[in-house]
N, C-alpha and C positions, 0 to 999 in steps of 0.2 A: 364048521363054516357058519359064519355070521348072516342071516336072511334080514336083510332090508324090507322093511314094510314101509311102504307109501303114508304118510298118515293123513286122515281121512280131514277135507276141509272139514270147518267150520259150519255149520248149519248156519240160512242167511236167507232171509227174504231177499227175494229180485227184485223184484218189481210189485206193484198194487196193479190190479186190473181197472179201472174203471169204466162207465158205460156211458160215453158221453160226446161233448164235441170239442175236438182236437181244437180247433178255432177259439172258443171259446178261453182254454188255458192260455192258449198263445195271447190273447188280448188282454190277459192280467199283468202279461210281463214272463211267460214262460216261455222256454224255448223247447216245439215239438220237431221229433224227427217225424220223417215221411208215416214212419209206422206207427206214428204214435206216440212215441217213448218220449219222457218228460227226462234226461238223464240229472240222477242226484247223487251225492255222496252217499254209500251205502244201499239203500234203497231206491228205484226210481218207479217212474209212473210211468203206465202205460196207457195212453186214452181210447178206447176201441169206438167205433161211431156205433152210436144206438142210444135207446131211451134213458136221457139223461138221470130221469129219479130213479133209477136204477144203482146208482152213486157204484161204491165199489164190490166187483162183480168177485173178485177171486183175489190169491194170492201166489204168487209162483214161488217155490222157494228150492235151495239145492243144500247139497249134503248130509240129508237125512234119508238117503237110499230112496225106496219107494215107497210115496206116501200115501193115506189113506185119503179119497177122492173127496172126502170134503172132515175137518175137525168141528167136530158137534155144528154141523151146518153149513162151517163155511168151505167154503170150496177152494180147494190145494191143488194147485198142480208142482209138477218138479221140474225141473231145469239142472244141465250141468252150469257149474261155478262162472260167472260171466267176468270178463275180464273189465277194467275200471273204464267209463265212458264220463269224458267231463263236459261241460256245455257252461255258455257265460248265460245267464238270467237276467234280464232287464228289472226284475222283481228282487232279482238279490238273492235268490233260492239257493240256501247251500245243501240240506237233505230235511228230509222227514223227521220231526221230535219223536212223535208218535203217531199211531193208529188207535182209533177207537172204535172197541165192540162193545155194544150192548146184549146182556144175555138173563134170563131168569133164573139163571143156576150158575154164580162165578162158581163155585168148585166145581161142578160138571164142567165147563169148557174148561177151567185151566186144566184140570186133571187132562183132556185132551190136547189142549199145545204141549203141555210136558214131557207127555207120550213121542208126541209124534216130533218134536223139534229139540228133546233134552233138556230143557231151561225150565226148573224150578221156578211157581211164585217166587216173588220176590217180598212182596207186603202183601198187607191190606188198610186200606184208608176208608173210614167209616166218617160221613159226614149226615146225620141224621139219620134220612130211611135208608141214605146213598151207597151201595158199599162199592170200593174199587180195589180192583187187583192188579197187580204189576209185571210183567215179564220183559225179559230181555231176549231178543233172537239170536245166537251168535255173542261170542265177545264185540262188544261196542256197537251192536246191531240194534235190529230194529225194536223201540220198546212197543210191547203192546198192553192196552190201558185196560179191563175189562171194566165195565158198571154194571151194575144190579141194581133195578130201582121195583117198588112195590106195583107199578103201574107199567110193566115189564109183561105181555102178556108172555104164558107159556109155550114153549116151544123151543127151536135151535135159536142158538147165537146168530148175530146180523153184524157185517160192520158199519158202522155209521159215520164217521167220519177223519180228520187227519189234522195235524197238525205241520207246517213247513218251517224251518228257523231262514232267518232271513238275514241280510246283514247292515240295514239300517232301515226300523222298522217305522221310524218318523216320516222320511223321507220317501218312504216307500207308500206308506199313506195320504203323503202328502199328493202325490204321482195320480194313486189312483182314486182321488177324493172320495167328499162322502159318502156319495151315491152307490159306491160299491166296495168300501168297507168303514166300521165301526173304527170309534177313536181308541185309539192303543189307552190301556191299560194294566196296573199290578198282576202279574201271573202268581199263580200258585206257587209256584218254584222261586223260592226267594230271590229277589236278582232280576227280576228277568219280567217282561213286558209283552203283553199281547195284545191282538186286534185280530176281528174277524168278519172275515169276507162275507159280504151280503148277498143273496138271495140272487141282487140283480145282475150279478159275474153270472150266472148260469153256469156254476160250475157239477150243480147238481148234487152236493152235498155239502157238509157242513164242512167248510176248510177255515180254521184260523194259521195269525203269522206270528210267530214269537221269536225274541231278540234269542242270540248264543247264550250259552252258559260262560258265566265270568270265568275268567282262569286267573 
């Protein structure tokens, strides 16, 4: 007799925790639900009220069974598999490029995302003292960036900030002029163009917007 096995999703960031004010996101151009939730493709945000430089509080994520209560620091919760939730963005918000942690030891923390999530480094990008590591969450999930800088004090990993793709990112800055974000500019990733949100969004941590990847 042939036994069926269920096979097991994909490990997948849910959601980003952050610690801040719902309000705030809404007046960039996002659209929040009552609880909070920023919904994106793949990934969405969740905004929780509380001390905004708090920036992002946790991660939720599903199909890696039970996970340890926080990866070298950061703090993990679990969730089952959430079904797809879309929302139109005045901002143009289609998902999250990336997330950014900063940590004094990229191989201590990634050796801990890989444990706990299955996803191998992918590189390493060394730009002077800079070092950055690469993963992927999931097939076509969420990438997460690590830095290592010399002036990193020791300790756990932190996340610090995020990046959103958006889908016209002239127009988008044009919207929310200078005063609350930065003139778009050449990204890292050939192709592709970024801008970043100023201080006075009060979004409480470092958000830039960057254009889609050409196809």
């Amino acid at each position: 007799m042939t036994r069926f096995v269920e096979p097991r999703p994909d490990p997948r960031v849910e959601w980003l925790t952050i610690s801040g004010d719902p309000a705030a996101w809404r007046a960039v151009g996002l659209t929040a639900t009552d609880d909070g939730t920023i919904p994106l493709f793949g990934t969405s945000l969740r905004i929780t009220p509380g001390d905004e430089s708090a920036g992002i509080i946790a991660w939720t994520m599903s199909g890696i069974g039970d996970p340890p209560s926080t990866i070298d620091g950061l703090v993990t919760e679990s969730a089952d598999p959430q079904p797809p939730v879309f929302a139109a963005h005045a901002l143009g918000a289609i998902a999250i490029d990336h997330v950014v942690v900063m940590t004094p030891d990229l191989e201590r923390t990634s050796s801990g995302i890989a444990a706990a999530a299955g996803c191998e480094l992918k590189r390493i990008r060394e730009v002077g003292e800079m070092r950055q590591g690469f993963h992927r969450i999931g097939r076509g999930g969420l990438i997460v960036e690590l830095v290592e800088r010399p002036e990193i004090e020791e300790g756990p990993a932190r996340f610090w900030g995020l990046v959103l793709i958006v889908d016209a990112l002239d127009e988008v800055c044009r919207q929310m002029g200078d005063d609350l974000i930065g003139a778009p500019r050449d990204a890292v990733q050939p192709g592709r163009r970024i801008a970043t949100v100023r201080d006075a969004a009060r979004l409480g941590l470092p958000v830039a917007l960057m254009t889609p990847e050409a196809r």
